[in-house]
C-alpha positions in Angstrom: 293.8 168.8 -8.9 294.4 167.3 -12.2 292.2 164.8 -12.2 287.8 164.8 -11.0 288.7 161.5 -9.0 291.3 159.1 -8.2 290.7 155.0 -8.0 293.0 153.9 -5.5 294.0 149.8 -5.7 296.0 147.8 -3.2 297.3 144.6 -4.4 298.6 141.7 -2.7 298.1 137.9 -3.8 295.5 138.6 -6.1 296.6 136.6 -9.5 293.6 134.6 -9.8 291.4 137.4 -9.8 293.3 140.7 -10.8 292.8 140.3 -14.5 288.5 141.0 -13.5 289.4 143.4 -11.8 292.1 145.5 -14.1 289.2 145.1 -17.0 287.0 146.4 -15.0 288.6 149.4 -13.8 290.6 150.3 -16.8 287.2 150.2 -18.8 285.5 152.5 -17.3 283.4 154.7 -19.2 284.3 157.7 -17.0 287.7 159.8 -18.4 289.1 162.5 -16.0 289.9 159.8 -13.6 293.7 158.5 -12.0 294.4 154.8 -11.3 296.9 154.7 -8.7 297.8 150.7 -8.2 299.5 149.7 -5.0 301.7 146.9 -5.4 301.9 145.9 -1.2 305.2 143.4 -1.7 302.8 140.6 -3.5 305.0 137.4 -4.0 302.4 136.1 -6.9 301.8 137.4 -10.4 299.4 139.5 -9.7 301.4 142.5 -10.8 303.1 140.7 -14.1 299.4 140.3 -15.1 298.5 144.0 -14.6 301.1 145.2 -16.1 300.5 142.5 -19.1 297.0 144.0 -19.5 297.8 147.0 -19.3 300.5 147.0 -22.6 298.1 144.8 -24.2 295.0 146.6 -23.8 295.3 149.7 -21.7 298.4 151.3 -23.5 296.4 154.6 -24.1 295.7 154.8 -20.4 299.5 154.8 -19.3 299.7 158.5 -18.2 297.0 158.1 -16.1 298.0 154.8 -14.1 300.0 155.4 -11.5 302.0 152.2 -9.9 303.3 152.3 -6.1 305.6 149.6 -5.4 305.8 148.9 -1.8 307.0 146.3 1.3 304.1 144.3 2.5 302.7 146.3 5.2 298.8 145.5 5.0 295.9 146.7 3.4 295.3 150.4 5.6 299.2 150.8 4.7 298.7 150.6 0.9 295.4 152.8 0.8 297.6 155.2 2.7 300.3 155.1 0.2 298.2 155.1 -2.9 296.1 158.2 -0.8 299.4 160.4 -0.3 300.2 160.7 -4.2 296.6 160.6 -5.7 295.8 163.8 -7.8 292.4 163.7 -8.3 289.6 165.7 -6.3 287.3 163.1 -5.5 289.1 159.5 -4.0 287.2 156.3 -4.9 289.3 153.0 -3.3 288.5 149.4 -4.8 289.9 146.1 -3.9 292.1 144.1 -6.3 289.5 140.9 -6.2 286.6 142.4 -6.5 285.1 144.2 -9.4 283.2 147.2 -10.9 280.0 148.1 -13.1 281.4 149.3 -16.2 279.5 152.8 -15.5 280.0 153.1 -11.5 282.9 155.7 -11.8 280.5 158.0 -14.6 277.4 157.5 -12.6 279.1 158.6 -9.2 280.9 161.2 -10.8 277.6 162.8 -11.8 276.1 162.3 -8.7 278.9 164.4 -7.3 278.3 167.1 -10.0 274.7 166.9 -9.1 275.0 167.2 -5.6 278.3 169.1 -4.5 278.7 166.5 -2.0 281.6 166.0 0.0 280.9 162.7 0.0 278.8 160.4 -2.4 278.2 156.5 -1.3 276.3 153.7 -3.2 275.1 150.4 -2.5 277.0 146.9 -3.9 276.0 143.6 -4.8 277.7 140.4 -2.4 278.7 137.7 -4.8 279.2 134.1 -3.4 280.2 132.5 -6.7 277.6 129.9 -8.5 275.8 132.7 -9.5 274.5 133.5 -5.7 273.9 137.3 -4.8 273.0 139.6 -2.4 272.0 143.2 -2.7 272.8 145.4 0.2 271.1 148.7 -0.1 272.1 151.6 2.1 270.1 153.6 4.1 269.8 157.4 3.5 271.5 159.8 5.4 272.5 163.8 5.3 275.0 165.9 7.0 271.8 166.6 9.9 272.0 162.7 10.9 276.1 161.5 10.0 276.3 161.0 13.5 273.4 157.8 13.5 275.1 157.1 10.3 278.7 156.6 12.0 276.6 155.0 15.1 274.8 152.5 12.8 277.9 151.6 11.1 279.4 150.6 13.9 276.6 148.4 14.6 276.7 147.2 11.4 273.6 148.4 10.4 274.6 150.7 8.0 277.7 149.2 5.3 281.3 151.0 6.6 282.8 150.0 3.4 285.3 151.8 2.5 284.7 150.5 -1.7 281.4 151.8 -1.9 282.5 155.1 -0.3 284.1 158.4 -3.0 285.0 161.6 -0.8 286.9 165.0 -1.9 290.5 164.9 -0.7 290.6 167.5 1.1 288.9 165.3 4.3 291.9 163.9 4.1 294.1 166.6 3.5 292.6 169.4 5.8 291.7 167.3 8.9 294.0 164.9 11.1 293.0 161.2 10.1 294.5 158.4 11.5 295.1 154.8 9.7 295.1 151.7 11.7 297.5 148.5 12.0 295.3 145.8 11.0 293.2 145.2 8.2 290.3 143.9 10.3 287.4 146.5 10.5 289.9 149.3 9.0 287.2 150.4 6.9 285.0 151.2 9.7 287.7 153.0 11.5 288.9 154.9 8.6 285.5 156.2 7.0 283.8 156.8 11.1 286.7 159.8 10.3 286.1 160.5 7.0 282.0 161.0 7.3 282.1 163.1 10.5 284.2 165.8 8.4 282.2 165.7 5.3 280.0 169.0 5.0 277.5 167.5 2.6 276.2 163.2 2.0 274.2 162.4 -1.1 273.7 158.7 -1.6 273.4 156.6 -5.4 271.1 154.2 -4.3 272.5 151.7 -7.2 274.4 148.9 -6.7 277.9 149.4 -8.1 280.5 147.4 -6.7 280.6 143.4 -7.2 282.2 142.6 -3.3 283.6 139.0 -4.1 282.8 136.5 -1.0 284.5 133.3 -2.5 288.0 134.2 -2.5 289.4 131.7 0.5 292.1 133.8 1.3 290.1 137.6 1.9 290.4 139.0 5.6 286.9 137.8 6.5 287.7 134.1 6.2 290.1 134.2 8.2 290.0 132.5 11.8 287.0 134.1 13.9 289.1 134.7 17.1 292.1 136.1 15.4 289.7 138.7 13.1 287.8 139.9 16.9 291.0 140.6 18.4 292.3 142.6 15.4 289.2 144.3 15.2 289.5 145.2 18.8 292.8 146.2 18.2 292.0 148.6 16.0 289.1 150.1 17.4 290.6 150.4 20.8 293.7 152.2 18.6 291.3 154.6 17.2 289.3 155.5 20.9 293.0 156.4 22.2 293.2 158.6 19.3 290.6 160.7 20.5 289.9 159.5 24.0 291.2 162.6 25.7 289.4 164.8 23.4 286.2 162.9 22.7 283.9 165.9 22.5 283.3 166.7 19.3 285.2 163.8 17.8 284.3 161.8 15.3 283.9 158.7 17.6 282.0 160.9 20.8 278.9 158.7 20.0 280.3 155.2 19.5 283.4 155.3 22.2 281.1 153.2 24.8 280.4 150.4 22.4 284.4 150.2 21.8 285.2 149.5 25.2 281.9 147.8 25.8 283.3 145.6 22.8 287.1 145.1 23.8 286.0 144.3 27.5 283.2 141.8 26.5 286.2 140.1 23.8 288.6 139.5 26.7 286.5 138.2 29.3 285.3 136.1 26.2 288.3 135.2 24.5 291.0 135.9 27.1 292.7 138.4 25.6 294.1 140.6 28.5 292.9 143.9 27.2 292.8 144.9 30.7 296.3 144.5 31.2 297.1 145.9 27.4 294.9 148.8 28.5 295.2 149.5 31.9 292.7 152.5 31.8 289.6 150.2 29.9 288.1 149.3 33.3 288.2 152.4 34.6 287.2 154.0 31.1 284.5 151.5 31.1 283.1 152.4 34.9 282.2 155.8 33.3 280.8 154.7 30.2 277.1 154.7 30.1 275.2 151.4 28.9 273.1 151.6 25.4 271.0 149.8 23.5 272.7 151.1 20.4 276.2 149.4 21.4 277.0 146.2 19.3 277.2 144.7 22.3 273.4 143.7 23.9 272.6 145.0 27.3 273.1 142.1 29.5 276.7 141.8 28.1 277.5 145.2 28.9 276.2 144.6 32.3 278.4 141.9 32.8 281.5 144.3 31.8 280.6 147.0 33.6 280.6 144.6 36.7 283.7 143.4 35.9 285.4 146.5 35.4 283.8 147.8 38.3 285.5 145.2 40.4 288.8 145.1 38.8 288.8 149.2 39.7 288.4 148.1 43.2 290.7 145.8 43.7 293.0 147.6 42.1 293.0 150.8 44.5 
């Protein structure tokens, strides 16, 4: 590799708050380190202004800042793009409106060196503008207990983000990992993979990443309905990955609360997932109920007795 770590960027629509960001990142304190930007077919400024910065400011930097430029194809598309020509060891991803501690790339990067891990994760700081935070510390965990850690994720317990999150390449490289459509909850389904192949977890317990929450156009404030079904979407996406080898996979533990999920969302919401997946109710019959499903109990009573009669009248 020719770099210790790579910082992976997508961009899209950003202009108001790219500028932040690019000083952030390109001032890091840390120097064997790749910036691979991901230009995902933005229609703003956003990339005029990088660029702008960076032969203003960052001109010593150039021959380590890679820039993709790319058709809109969402945000799991771009990480996947900037991911396939990253050189470094270690892959650290950021989003384009938030920002970094000046020091977060040096401090993880000796946390690595410390520790040998496979993968390192930190906490971050939720800002809502007007000077209103909120530290979200994560919990410990080890290679002996990834599989509560990819259980509490899911049940958003423990953070899934994939920003606060730096793991060696090779996951990526030596194992089969698959990206979803949609943005919604792609961090969850993308680093459920990456943690059940990682050999070794240390956690930073500092809070390093600034995770903006008053930018109106993020994924999260978009409309409530429309954000479950992609989610849904995308988790049901990632249990037909694995569902016919779900031993041993790195969703074996969580599977139930996915259909448990998608079930309880479409006799919710009405969105035919019974009829998009004609196997869920079935799937869901043999499913076992859980207290540690997102879903609470009586819920997944209710879908199991729905999919139990849907199976019967169906024969």
């Amino acid at each position: 590799m020719m770099y210790k770590v790579s910082l992976i960027v997508p961009i899209y629509g950003v202009e108001r708050y790219i500028r932040q960001f690019a000083e952030s990142a390109l001032g890091q304190t840390y120097d064997d380190m790749q910036f691979v930007f991901v230009n995902d077919g933005t229609k703003d400024r956003s990339m005029e202004i990088l660029q702008e910065l960076i032969d203003e400011k960052y001109s010593s930097l150039k021959s380590r800042i890679v820039i993709i430029n790319k058709e809109n194809g969402g945000l799991p598309s771009a990480r996947k793009a900037g991911l396939d020509v990253a050189e470094g060891e270690y892959i650290l991803f950021a989003d384009s409106d938030d920002w970094l501690d000046t020091d977060a790339v040096m401090k993880v990067m000796a946390r690595a060196e410390e520790t040998d891990a496979d993968l390192i994760y930190f906490d971050l700081v939720k800002e809502y503008g007007g000077g209103k935070v909120s530290y979200k510390r994560e919990r410990e965990y080890t290679a002996e207990t990834k599989e509560d850690y990819i259980i509490n994720i899911f049940n958003y317990k423990s953070h899934g983000y994939t920003v606060t999150k730096c793991f060696r390449k090779r996951l990526y490289t030596e194992n089969t990992i698959f990206f979803p459509k949609y943005g919604m909850h792609e961090d969850i389904y993308l680093m459920s993979q990456i943690i059940f192949y990682a050999r070794s977890l240390a956690h930073l317990p500092e809070a390093l990443y600034h995770y903006r929450k008053d930018n109106p156009d993020a994924m999260c404030a978009q409309d409530r309905r429309r954000r479950h079904r992609d989610s849904d979407v995308n988790l049901m996406d990632l249990y037909m990955n694995y569902r016919e080898n779900l031993e041993d996979s790195p969703i074996e533990n969580v599977a139930g609360g996915i259909m448990m999920r998608a079930g309880w969302h479409s006799i919710l919401h009405g969105f035919g997932f019974f009829e998009e997946y004609p196997f869920l109710a079935g799937d869901i019959c043999k499913a076992e109920l859980s207290i540690r499903y997102r879903v609470p109990l009586p819920m997944q009573l209710i879908v199991k007795t729905y999919s139990f009669f849907r199976n019967i009248c169906r024969r």
